[in-house]
C-alpha positions as CSV (number, residue, x, y, z in Angstrom):
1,X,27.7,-46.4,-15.8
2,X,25.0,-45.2,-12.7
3,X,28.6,-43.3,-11.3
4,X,28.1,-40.9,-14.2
5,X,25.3,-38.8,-14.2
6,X,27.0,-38.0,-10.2
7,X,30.3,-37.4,-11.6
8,X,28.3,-34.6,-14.0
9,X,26.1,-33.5,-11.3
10,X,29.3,-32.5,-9.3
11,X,31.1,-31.2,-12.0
12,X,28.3,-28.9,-12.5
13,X,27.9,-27.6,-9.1
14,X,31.3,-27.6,-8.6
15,X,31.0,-24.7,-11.3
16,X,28.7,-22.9,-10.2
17,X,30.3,-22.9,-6.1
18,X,33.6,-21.6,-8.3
19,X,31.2,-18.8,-9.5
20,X,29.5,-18.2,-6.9
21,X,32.9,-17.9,-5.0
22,X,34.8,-15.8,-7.5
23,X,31.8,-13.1,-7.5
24,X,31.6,-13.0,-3.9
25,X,35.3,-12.5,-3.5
26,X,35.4,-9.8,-6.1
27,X,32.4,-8.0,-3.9
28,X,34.8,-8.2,-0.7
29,X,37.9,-7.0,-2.1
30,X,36.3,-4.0,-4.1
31,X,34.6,-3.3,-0.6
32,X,37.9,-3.8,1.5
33,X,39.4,-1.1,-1.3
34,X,36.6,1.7,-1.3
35,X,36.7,1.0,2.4
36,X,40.3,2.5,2.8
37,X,39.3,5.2,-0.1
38,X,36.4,5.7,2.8
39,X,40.1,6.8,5.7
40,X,41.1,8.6,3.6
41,X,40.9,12.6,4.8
42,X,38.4,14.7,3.1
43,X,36.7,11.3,1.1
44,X,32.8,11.4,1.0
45,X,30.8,8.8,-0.6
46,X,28.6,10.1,-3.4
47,X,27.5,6.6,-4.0
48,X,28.8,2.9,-4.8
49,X,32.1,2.9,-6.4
50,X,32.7,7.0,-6.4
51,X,34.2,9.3,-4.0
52,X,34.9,12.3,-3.6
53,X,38.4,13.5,-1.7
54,X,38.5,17.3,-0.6
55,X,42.7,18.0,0.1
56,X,42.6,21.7,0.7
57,X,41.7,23.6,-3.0
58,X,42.0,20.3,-4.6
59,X,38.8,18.2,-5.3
60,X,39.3,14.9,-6.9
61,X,36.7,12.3,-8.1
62,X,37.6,9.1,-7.6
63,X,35.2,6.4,-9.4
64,X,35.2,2.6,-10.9
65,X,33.6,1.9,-14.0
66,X,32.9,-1.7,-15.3
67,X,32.8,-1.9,-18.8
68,X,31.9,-4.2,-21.6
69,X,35.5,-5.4,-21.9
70,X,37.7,-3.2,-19.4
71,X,37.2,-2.4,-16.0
72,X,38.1,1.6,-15.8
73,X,39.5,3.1,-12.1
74,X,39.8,7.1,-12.7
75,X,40.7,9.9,-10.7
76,X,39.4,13.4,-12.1
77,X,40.0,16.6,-11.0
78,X,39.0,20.5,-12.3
79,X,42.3,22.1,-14.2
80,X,41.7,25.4,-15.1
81,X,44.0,25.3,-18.5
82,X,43.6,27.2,-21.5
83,X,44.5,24.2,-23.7
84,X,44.3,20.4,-23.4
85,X,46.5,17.4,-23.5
86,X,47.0,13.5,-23.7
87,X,49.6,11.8,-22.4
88,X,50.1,8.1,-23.1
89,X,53.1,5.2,-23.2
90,X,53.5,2.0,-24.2
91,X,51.1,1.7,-26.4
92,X,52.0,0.0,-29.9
93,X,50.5,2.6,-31.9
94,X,53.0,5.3,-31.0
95,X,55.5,3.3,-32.3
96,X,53.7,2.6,-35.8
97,X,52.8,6.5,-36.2
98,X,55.9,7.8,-35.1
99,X,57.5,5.1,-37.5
100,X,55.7,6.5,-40.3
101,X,56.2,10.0,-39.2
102,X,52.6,11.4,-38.7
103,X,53.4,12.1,-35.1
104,X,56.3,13.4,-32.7
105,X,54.8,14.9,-29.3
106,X,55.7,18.1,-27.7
107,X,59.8,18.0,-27.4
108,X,61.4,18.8,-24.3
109,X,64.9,19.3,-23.1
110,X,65.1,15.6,-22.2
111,X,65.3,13.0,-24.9
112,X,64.5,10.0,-22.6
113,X,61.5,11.2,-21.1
114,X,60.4,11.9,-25.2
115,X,61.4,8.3,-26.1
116,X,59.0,6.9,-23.4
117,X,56.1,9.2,-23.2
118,X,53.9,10.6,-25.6
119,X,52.8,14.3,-24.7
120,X,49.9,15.2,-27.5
121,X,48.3,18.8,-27.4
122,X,46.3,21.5,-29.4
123,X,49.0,23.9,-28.7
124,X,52.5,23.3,-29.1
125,X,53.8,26.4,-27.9
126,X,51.9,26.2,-24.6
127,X,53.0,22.5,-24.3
128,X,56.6,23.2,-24.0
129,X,55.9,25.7,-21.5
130,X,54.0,23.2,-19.2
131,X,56.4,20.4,-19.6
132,X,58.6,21.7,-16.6
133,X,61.0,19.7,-15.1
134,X,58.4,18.8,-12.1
135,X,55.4,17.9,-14.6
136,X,57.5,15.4,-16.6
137,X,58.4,13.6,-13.1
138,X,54.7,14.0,-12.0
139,X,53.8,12.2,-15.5
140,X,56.2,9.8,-15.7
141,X,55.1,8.5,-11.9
142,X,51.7,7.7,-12.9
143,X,53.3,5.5,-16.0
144,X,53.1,2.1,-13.3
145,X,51.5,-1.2,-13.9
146,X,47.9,-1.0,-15.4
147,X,48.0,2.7,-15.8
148,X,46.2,3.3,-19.3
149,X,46.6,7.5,-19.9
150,X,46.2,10.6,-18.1
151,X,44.2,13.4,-20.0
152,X,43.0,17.2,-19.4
153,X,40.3,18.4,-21.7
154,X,37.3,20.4,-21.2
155,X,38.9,22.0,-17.9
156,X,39.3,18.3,-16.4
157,X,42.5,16.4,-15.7
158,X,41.8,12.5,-15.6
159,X,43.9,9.6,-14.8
160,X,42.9,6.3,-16.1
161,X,43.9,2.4,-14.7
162,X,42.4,0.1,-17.1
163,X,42.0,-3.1,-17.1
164,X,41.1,-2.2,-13.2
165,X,40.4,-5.2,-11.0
166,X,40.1,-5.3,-7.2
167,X,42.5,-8.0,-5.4
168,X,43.0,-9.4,-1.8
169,X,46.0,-6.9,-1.8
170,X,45.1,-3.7,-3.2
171,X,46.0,-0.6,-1.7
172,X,44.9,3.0,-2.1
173,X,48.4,4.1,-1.8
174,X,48.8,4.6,-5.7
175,X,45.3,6.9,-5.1
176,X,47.2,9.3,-2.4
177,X,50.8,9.5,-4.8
178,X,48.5,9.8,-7.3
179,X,46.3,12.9,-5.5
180,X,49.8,14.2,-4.9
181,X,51.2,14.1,-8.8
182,X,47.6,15.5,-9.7
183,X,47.7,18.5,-7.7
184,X,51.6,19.7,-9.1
185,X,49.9,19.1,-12.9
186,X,47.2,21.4,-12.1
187,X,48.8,24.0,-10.1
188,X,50.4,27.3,-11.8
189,X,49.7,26.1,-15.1
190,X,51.1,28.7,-17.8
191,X,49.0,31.5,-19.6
192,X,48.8,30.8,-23.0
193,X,50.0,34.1,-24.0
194,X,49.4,33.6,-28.0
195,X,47.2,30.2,-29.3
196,X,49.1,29.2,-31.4
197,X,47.9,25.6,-32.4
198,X,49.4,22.5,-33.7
199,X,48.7,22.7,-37.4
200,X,48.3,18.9,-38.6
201,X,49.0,18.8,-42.3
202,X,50.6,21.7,-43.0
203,X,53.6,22.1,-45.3
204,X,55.8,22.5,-42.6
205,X,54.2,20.0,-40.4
206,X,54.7,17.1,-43.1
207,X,57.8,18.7,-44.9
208,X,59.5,17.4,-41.2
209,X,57.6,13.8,-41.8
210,X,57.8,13.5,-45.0
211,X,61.5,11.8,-45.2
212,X,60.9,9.2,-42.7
213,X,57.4,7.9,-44.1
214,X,58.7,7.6,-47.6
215,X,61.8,5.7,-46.2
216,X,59.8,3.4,-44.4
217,X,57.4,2.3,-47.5
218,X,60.5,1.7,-49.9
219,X,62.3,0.0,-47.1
220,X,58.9,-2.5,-46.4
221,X,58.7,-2.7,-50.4
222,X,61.9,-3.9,-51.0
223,X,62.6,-6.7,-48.0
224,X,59.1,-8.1,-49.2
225,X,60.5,-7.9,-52.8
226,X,63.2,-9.8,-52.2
227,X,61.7,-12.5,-50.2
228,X,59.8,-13.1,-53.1
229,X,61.1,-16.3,-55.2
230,X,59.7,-15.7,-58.5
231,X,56.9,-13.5,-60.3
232,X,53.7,-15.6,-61.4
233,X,53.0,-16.5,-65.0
234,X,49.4,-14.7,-64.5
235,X,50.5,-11.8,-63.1
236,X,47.5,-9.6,-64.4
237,X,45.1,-11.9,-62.4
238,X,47.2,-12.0,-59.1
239,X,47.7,-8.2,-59.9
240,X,44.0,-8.0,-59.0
241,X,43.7,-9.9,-56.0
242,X,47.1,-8.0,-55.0
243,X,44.7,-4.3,-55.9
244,X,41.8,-5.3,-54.0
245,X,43.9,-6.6,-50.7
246,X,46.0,-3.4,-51.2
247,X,42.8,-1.3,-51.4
248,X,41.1,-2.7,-48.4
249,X,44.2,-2.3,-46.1
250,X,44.7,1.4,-47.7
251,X,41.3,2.5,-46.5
252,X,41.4,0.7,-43.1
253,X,44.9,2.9,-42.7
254,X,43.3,5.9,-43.6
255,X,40.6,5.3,-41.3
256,X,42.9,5.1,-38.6
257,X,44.6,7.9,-39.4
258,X,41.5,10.0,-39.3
259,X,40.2,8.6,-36.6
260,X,43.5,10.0,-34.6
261,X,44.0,13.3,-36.4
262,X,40.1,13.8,-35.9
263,X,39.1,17.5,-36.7
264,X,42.3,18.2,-37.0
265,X,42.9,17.1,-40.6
266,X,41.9,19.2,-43.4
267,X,40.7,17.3,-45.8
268,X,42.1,18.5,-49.0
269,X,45.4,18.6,-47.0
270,X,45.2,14.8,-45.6
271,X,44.0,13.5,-49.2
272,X,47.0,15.2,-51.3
273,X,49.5,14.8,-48.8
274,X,48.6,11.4,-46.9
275,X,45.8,9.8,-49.0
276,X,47.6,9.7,-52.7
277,X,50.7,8.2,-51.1
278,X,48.5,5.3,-49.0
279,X,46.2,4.8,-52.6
280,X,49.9,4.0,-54.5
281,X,51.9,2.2,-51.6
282,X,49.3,-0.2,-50.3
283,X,48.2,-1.6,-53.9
284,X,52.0,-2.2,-54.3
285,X,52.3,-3.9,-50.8
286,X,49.3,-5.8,-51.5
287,X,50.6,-7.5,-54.5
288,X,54.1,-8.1,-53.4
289,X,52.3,-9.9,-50.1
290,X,50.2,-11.9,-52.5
291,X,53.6,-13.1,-54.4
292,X,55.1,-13.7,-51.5
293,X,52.4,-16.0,-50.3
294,X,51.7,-17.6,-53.4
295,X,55.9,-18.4,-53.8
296,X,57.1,-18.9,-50.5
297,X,54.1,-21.3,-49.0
298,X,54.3,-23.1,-52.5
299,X,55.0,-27.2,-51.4
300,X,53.4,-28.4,-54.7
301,X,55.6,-30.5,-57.2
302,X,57.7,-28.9,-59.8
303,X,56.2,-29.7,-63.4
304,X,58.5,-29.4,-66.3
305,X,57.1,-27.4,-69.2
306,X,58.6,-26.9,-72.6
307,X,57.8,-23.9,-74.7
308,X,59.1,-22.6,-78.3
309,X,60.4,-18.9,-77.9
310,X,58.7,-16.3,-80.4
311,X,60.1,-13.5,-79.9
312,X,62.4,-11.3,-77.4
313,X,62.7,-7.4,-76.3
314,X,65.0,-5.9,-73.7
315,X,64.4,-3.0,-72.2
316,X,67.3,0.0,-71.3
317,X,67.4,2.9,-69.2
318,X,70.8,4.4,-67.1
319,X,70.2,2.6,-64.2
320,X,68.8,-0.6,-65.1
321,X,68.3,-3.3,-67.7
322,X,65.4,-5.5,-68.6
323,X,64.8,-8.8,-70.9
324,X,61.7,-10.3,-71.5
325,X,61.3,-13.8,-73.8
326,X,58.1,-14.4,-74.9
327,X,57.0,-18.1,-75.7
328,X,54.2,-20.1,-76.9
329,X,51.7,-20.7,-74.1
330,X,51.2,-24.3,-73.2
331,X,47.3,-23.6,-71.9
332,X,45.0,-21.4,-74.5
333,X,47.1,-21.4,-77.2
334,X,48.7,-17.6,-77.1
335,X,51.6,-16.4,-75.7
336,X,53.5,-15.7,-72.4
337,X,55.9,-12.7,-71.6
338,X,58.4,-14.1,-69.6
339,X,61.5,-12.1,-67.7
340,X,64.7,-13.3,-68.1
341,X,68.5,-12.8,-67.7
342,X,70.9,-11.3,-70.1
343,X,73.0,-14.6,-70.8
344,X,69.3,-16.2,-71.5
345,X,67.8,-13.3,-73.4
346,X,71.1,-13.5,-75.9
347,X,70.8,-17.2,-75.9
348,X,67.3,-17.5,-77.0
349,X,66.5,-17.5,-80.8
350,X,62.9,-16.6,-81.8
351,X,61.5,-20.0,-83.9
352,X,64.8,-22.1,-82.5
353,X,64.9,-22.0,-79.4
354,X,62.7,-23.7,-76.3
355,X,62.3,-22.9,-72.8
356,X,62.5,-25.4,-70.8
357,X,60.6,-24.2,-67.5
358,X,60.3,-26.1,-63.9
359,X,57.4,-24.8,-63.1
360,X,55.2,-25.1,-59.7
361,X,51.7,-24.5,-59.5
362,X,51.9,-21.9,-56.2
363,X,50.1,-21.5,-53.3
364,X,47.0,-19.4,-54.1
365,X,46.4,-21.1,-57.5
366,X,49.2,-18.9,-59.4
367,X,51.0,-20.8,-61.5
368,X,55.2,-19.7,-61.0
369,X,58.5,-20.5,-62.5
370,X,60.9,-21.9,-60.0
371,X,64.0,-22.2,-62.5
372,X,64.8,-22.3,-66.6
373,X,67.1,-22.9,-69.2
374,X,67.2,-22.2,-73.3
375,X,67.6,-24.7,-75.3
376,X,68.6,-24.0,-78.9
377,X,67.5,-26.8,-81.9
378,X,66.6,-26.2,-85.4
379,X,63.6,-24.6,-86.4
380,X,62.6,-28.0,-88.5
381,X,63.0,-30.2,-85.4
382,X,61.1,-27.9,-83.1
383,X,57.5,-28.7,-81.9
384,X,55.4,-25.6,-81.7
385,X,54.9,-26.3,-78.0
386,X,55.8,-29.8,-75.8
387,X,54.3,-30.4,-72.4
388,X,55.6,-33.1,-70.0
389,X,53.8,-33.3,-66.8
390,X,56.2,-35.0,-64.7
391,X,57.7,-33.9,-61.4
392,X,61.6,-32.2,-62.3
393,X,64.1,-31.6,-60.5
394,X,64.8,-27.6,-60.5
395,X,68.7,-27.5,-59.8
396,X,70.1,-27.7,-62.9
397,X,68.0,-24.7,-64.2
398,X,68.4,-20.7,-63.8
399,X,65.9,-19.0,-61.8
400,X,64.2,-16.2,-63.8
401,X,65.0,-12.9,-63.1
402,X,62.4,-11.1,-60.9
């Protein structure tokens, strides 16, 4: 016992020498690093953690930035272009937009190089001018490990590294390839003869989208359709839940959305065009989650239930055929609309027939049926509605039609 409060003692100031240590080292090796910015010809100090490197007309600001969450290295240099520009890759939401269709990049003459970069500007015409064959190398080189986007806006070009951190190992030599990539981006850029911006929203702009993004909202609606096992019983007060998940996820989407078109968007434009579609799609994706969930993560016991069948209805159209059975409900007394097949639909007699249902109580409290069968007896014999509460087994049964 008296070994204990020593073993916590140590425990604690070993700790804080790890600390301690790890800080310190940290200050040596983003010393050692700005030291070699520091030999570098033409660097002057402005103050800790930003330079200033003088190579000829080119003047580039190199600085560090710790932020709350990312450390931030950037380079910066004056670009005297008459439009602006982002280039990113690798990030995951390039592949969800362009997936939905609400963003393609400037196009060049090289398909790779459009599959792995993203080149975003307020002038498309002026983009495909600059996108030379030397540019797209020069972009593509900064694309390395821990390289976050390179940008020109507001007559600046900047290159980002973030998360930055300074090791034992680090080397300016990505700073002086880097200096070098800068200086053929900002050299001879093009006139832009005519400004002709990128019009967001516009018929022709989402005519070209359009395809695509409806594709991908059927294609998501129907895989999660049919991983679905069976429809609830209460399907008006999962159809709620499903409205209110749907909604919240709808307006978190637009948000996005806005937030990346930013001024861009015209609002009428982006409401009829992109808004309507999100208000219908996500409801419907919210519910069929919510079915999903409530089927598929269902390990309850089956519980057999036997209802009388009331009445019946089917449902016709050229492309498709519906039955529905309705049935005596076993819990407040009224009755239940039920889908069903065509061999049960013609097998169920209103007043002489029951449904015998296995039925499993789901996993967010929405009572589903697994499986059923009709089962034709005389209207004399019939009870109005019999309830057996013991586990079944569901093989013998059909499962409803969904």
């Amino acid at each position: 016992m008296s070994m204990v409060p020593g073993i916590i003692l140590g425990a604690i100031l070993l700790l804080i020498g790890g600390i301690v240590y790890w800080a310190w080292a940290r200050a040596r090796d983003r010393k050692k690093f700005f030291a070699q910015i520091e030999l570098i010809p033409g660097a002057v100090k402005v103050k800790d953690c930003f330079y200033t490197i003088t190579q000829g007309d080119l003047k580039i600001e190199a600085r560090f930035k710790q932020g709350r969450r990312h450390a931030r290295f950037i380079l910066s240099c004056p670009a005297a272009a008459p439009a602006s520009f982002q280039a990113t890759s690798g990030r995951k939401w390039i592949g969800f937009i362009r997936m939905l269709g609400l963003a393609k990049g400037v196009p060049t003459a090289d398909p790779d190089w459009d599959a792995k970069y993203y080149f975003d500007t307020n002038s498309n015409d002026w983009g495909s001018d600059y996108l030379t064959p030397e540019r797209r190398q020069a972009i593509a080189g900064f694309f390395g490990p821990g390289f976050y986007s390179l940008e020109l806006d507001g007559g600046q070009l900047s290159a980002t590294w973030s998360p930055f951190s300074f090791k034992s190992d680090t080397s300016v030599d990505f700073v002086l390839e880097a200096m070098t990539r800068m200086k053929t981006l900002v050299t001879e850029i093009p006139p832009l003869e005519k400004f002709t911006p990128t019009v967001y929203l516009s018929e022709a702009w989402f005519d070209e989208r359009k395809k695509p993004a409806w594709f991908a909202m059927v294609a998501i609606l129907i895989v999660v359709g049919v991983m679905v096992r069976g429809a609830p019983i209460d399907a008006s007060g999962l159809a709620v839940k499903g409205l209110a998940m749907g909604l919240a996820l709808c307006a978190v989407f637009l948000a996005a959305a806005l937030n990346k078109l930013g001024e861009r968007a015209w609002f009428p434009a982006f409401f009829t065009r992109i808004g309507l579609p999100a208000l219908v799609f996500f409801p419907l994706l919210g519910l069929r989650v919510l079915t999903f969930l409530n089927d598929n993560l269902d390990n309850g016991p089956a519980v057999e239930r036997r209802a009388e069948v009331v009445s019946k209805s089917a449902s016709r159209s050229d492309r498709s055929e519906s039955y529905t059975i309705k049935v005596k409900s076993w819990g407040d007394g009224g009755t239940i609309g039920i889908e069903a097949t065509k061999d049960q639909y013609e097998r169920a007699v209103p007043n002489q027939s029951v449904l015998k249902m296995a039925v499993l109580p789901g996993r967010l409290g929405f009572e589903w049926i697994a499986a059923m069968s009709v089962e034709t007896v005389y209207a004399s014999t019939t009870p109005a509605v019999a309830v057996s509460t013991e586990a079944v087994a569901v093989s013998s049964m059909t499962a409803p039609s969904r």
